[in-house]
Biopython code that builds the backbone (N, CA, C, O; Angstrom):
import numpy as np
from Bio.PDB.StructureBuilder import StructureBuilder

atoms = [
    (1, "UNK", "N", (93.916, 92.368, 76.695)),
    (1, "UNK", "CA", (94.791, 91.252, 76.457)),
    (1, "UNK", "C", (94.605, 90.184, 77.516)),
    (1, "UNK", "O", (93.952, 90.465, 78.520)),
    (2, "UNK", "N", (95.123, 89.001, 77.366)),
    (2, "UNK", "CA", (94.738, 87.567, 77.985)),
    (2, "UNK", "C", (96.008, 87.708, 79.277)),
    (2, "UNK", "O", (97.143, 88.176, 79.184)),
    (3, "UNK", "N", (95.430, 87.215, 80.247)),
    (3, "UNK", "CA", (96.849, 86.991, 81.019)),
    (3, "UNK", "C", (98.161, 85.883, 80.845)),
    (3, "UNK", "O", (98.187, 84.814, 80.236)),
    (4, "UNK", "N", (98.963, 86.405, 81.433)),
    (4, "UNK", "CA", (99.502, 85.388, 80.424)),
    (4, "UNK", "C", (100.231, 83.648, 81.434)),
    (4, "UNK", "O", (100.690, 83.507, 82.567)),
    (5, "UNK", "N", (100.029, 82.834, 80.481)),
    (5, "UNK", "CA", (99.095, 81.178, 81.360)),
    (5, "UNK", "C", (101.075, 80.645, 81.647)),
    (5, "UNK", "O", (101.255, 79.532, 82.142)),
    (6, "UNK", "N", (101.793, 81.141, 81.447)),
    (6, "UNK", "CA", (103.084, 80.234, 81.476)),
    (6, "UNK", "C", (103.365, 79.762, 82.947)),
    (6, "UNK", "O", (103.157, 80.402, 83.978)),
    (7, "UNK", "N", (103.836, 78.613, 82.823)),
    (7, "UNK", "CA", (103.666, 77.580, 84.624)),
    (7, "UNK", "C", (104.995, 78.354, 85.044)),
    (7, "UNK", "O", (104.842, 78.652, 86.229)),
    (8, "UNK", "N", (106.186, 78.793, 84.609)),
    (8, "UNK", "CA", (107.596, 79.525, 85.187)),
    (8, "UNK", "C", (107.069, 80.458, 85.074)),
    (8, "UNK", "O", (106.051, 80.616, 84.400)),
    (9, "UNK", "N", (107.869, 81.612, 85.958)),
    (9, "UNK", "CA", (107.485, 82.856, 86.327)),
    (9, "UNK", "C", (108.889, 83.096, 86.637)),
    (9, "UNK", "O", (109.761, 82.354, 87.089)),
    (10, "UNK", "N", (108.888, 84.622, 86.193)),
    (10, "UNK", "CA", (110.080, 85.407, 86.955)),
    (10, "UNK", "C", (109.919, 86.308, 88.136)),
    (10, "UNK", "O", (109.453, 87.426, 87.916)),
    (11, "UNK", "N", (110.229, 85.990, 89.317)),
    (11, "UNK", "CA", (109.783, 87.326, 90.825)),
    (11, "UNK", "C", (111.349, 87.528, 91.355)),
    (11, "UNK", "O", (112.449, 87.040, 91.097)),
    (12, "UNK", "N", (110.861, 88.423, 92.148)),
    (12, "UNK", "CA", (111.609, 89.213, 92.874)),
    (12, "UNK", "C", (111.375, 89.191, 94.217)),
    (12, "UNK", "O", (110.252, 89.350, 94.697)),
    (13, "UNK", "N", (112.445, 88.987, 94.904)),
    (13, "UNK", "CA", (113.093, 88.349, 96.685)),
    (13, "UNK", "C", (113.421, 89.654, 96.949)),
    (13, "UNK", "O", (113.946, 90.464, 96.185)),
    (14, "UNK", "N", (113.021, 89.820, 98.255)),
    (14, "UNK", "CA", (113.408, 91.175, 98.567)),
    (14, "UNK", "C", (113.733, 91.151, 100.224)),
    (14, "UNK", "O", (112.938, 90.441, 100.839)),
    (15, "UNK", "N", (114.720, 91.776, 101.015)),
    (15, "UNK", "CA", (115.125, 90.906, 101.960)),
    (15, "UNK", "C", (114.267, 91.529, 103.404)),
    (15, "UNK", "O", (114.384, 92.751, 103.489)),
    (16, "UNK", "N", (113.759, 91.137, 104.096)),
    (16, "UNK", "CA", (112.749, 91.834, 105.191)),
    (16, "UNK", "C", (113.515, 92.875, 106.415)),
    (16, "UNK", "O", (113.074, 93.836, 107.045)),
    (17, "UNK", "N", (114.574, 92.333, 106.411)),
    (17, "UNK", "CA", (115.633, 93.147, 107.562)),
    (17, "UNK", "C", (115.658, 94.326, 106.972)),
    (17, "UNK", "O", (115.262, 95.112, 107.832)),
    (18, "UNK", "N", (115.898, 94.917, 105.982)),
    (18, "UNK", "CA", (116.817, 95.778, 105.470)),
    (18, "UNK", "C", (115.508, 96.977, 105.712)),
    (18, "UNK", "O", (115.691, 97.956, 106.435)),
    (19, "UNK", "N", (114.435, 96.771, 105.126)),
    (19, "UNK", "CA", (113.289, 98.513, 105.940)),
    (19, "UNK", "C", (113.136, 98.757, 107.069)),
    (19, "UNK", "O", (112.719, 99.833, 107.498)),
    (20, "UNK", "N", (113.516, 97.591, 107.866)),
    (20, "UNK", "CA", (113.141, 98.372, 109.482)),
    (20, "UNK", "C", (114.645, 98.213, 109.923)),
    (20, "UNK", "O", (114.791, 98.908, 110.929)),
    (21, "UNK", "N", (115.677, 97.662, 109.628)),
    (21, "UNK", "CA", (116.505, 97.760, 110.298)),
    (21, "UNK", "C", (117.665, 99.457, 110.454)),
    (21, "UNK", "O", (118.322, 99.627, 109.427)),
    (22, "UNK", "N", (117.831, 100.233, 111.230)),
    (22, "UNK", "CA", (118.207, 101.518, 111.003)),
    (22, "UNK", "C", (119.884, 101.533, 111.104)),
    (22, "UNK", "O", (120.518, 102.532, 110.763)),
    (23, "UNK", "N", (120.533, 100.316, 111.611)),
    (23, "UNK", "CA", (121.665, 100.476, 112.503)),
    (23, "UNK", "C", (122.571, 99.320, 111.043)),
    (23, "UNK", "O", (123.458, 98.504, 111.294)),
    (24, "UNK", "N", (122.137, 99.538, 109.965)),
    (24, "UNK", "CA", (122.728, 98.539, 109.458)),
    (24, "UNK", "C", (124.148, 99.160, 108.445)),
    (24, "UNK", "O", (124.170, 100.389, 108.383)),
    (25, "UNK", "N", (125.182, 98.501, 107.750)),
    (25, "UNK", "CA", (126.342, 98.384, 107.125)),
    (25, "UNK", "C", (126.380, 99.771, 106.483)),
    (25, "UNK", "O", (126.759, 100.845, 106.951)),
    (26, "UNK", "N", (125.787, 99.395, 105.053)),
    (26, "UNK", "CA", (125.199, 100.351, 104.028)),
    (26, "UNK", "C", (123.561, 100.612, 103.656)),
    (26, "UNK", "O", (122.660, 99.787, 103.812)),
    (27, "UNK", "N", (123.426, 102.012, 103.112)),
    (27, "UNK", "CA", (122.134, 101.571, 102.935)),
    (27, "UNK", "C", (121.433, 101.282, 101.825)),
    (27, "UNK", "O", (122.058, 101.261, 100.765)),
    (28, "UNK", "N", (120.649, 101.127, 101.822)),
    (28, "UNK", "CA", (119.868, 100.718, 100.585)),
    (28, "UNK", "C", (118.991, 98.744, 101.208)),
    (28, "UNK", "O", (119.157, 98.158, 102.277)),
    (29, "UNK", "N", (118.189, 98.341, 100.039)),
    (29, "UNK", "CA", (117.172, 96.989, 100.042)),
    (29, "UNK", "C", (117.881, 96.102, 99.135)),
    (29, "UNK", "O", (117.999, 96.256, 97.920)),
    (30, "UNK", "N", (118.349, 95.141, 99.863)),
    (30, "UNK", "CA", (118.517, 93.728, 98.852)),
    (30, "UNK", "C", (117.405, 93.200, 98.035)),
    (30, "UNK", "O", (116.255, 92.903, 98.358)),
    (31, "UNK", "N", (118.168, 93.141, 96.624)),
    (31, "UNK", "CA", (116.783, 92.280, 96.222)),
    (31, "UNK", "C", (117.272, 91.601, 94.478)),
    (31, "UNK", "O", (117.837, 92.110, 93.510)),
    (32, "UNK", "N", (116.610, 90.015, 94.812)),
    (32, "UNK", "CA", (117.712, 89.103, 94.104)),
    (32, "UNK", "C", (115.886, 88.537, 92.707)),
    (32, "UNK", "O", (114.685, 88.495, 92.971)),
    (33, "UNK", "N", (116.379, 88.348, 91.858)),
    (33, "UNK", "CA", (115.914, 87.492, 90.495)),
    (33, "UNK", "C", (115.791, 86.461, 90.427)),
    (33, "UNK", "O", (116.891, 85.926, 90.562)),
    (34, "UNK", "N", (114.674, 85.446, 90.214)),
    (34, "UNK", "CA", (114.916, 84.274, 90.047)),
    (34, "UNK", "C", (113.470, 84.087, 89.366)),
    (34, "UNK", "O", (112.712, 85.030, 89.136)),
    (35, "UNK", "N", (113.058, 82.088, 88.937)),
    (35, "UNK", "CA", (112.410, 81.477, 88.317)),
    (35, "UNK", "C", (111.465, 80.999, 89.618)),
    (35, "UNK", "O", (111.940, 81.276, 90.719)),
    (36, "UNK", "N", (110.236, 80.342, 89.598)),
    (36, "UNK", "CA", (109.632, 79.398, 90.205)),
    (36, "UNK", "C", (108.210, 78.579, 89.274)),
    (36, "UNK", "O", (107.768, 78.803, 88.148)),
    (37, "UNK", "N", (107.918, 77.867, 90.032)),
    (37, "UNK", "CA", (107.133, 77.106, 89.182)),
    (37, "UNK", "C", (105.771, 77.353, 89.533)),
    (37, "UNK", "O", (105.507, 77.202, 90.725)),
    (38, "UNK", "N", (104.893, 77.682, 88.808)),
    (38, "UNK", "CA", (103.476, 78.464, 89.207)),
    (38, "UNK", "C", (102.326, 77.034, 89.897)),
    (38, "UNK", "O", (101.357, 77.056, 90.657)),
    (39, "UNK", "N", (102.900, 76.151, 89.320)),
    (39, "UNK", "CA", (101.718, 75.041, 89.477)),
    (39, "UNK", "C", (102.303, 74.450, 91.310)),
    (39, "UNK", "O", (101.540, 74.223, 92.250)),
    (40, "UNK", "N", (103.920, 74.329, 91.325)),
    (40, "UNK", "CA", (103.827, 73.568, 92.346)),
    (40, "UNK", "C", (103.926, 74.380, 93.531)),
    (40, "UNK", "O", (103.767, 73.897, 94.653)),
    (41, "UNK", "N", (104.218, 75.763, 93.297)),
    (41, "UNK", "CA", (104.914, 77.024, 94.327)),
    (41, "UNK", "C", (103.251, 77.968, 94.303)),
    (41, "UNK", "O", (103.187, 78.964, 93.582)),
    (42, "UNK", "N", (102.546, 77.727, 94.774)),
    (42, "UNK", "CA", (101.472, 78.852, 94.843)),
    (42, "UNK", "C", (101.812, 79.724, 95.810)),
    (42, "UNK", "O", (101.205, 80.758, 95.533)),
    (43, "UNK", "N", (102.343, 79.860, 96.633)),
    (43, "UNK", "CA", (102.592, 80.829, 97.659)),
    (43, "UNK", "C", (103.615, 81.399, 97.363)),
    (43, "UNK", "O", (104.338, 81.262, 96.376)),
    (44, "UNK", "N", (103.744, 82.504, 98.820)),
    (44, "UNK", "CA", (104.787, 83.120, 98.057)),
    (44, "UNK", "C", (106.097, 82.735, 98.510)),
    (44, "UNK", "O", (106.104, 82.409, 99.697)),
    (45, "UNK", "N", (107.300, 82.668, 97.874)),
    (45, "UNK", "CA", (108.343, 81.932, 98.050)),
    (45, "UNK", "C", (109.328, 82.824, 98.847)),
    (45, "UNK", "O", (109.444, 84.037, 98.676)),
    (46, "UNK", "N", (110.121, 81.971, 99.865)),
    (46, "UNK", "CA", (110.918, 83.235, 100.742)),
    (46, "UNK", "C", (111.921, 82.284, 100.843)),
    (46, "UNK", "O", (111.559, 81.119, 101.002)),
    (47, "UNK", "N", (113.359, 82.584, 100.773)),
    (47, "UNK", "CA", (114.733, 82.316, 99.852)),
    (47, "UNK", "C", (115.637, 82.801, 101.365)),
    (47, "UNK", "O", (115.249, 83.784, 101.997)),
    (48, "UNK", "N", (116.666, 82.112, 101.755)),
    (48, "UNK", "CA", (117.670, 82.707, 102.342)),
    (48, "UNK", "C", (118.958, 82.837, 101.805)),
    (48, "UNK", "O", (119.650, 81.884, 101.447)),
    (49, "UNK", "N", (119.393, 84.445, 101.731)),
    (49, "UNK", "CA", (119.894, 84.796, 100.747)),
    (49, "UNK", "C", (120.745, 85.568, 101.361)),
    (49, "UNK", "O", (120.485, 86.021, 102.476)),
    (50, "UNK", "N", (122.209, 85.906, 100.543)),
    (50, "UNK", "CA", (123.197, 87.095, 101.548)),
    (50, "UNK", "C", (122.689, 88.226, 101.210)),
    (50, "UNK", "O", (122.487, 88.347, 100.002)),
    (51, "UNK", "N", (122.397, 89.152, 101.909)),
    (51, "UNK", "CA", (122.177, 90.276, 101.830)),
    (51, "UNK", "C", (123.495, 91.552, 102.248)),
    (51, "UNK", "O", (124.130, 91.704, 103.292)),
    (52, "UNK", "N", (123.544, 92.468, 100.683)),
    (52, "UNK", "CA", (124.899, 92.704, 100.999)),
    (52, "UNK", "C", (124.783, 94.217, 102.420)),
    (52, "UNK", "O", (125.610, 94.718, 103.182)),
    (53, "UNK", "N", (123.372, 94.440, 102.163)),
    (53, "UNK", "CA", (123.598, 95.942, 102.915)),
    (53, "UNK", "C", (123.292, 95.315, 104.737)),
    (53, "UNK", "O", (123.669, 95.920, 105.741)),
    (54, "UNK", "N", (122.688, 94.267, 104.727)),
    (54, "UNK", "CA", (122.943, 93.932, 106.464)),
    (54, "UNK", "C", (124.187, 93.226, 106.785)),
    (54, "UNK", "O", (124.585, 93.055, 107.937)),
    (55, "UNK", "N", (124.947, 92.713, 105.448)),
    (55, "UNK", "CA", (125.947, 91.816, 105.931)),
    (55, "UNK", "C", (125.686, 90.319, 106.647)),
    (55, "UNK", "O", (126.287, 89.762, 107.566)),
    (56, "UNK", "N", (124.917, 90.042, 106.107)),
    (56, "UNK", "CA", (124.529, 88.278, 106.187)),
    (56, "UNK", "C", (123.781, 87.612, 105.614)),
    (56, "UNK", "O", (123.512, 87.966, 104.466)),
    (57, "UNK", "N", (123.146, 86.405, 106.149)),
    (57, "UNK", "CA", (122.009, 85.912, 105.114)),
    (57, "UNK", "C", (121.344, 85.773, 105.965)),
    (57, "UNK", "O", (121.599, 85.165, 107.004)),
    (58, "UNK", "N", (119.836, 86.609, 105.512)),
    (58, "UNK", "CA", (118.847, 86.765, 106.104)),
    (58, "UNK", "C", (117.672, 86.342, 105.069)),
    (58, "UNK", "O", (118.028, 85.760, 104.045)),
    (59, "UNK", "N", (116.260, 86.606, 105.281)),
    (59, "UNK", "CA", (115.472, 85.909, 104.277)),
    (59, "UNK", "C", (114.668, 86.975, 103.715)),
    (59, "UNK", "O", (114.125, 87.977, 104.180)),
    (60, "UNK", "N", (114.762, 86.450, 102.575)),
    (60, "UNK", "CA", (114.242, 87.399, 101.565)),
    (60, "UNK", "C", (112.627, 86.531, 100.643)),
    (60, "UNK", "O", (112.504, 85.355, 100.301)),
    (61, "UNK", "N", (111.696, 87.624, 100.501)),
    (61, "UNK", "CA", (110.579, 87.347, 100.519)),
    (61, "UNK", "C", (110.250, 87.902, 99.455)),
    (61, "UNK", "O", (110.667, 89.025, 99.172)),
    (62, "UNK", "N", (109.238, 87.042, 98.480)),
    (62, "UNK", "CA", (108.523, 87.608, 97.245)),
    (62, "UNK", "C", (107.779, 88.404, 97.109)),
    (62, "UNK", "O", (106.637, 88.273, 97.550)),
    (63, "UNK", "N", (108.254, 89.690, 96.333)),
    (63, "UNK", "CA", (107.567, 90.949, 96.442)),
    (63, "UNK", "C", (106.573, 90.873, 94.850)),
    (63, "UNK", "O", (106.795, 90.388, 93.740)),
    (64, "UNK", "N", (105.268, 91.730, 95.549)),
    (64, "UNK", "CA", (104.920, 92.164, 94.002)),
    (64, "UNK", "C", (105.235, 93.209, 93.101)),
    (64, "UNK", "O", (105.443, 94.371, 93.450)),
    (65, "UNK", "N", (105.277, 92.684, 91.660)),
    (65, "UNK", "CA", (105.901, 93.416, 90.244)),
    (65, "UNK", "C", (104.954, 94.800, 90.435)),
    (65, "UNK", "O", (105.028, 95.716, 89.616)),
]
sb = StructureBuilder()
sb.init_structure("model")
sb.init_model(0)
sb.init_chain("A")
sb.init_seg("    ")
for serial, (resi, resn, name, xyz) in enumerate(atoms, 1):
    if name == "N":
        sb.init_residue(resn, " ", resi, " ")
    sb.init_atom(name, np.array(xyz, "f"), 0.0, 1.0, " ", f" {name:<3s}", serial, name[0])
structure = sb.get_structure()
């Protein structure tokens, strides 16, 4: 099958504190849904976002599917 050519995309933010941090709230990995635009966003997109298991907003980074 063809890959598929659509300029929006759906990824996944995932927050960088939360695997190395040991001393944190609750546990578990934040990780938030969204759109971007393939033509003008080539890189990968990193979002500051609340993260509920460190308890703040820290930045969260595009993981691969």
């Amino acid at each position: 099958m063809a890959a598929s050519k659509e300029i929006r995309i759906t990824i996944n933010v995932e927050c960088i504190r939360c695997p190395e941090d040991s001393e944190k709230r609750c546990r578990g990995i934040s990780r938030y849904t969204t759109c971007k635009n393939r033509r003008n966003t080539s890189m990968r997109l990193e979002l500051k976002k609340f993260c509920r298991y460190c308890g703040g907003h820290t930045i969260h980074k595009e993981i691969k599917k």
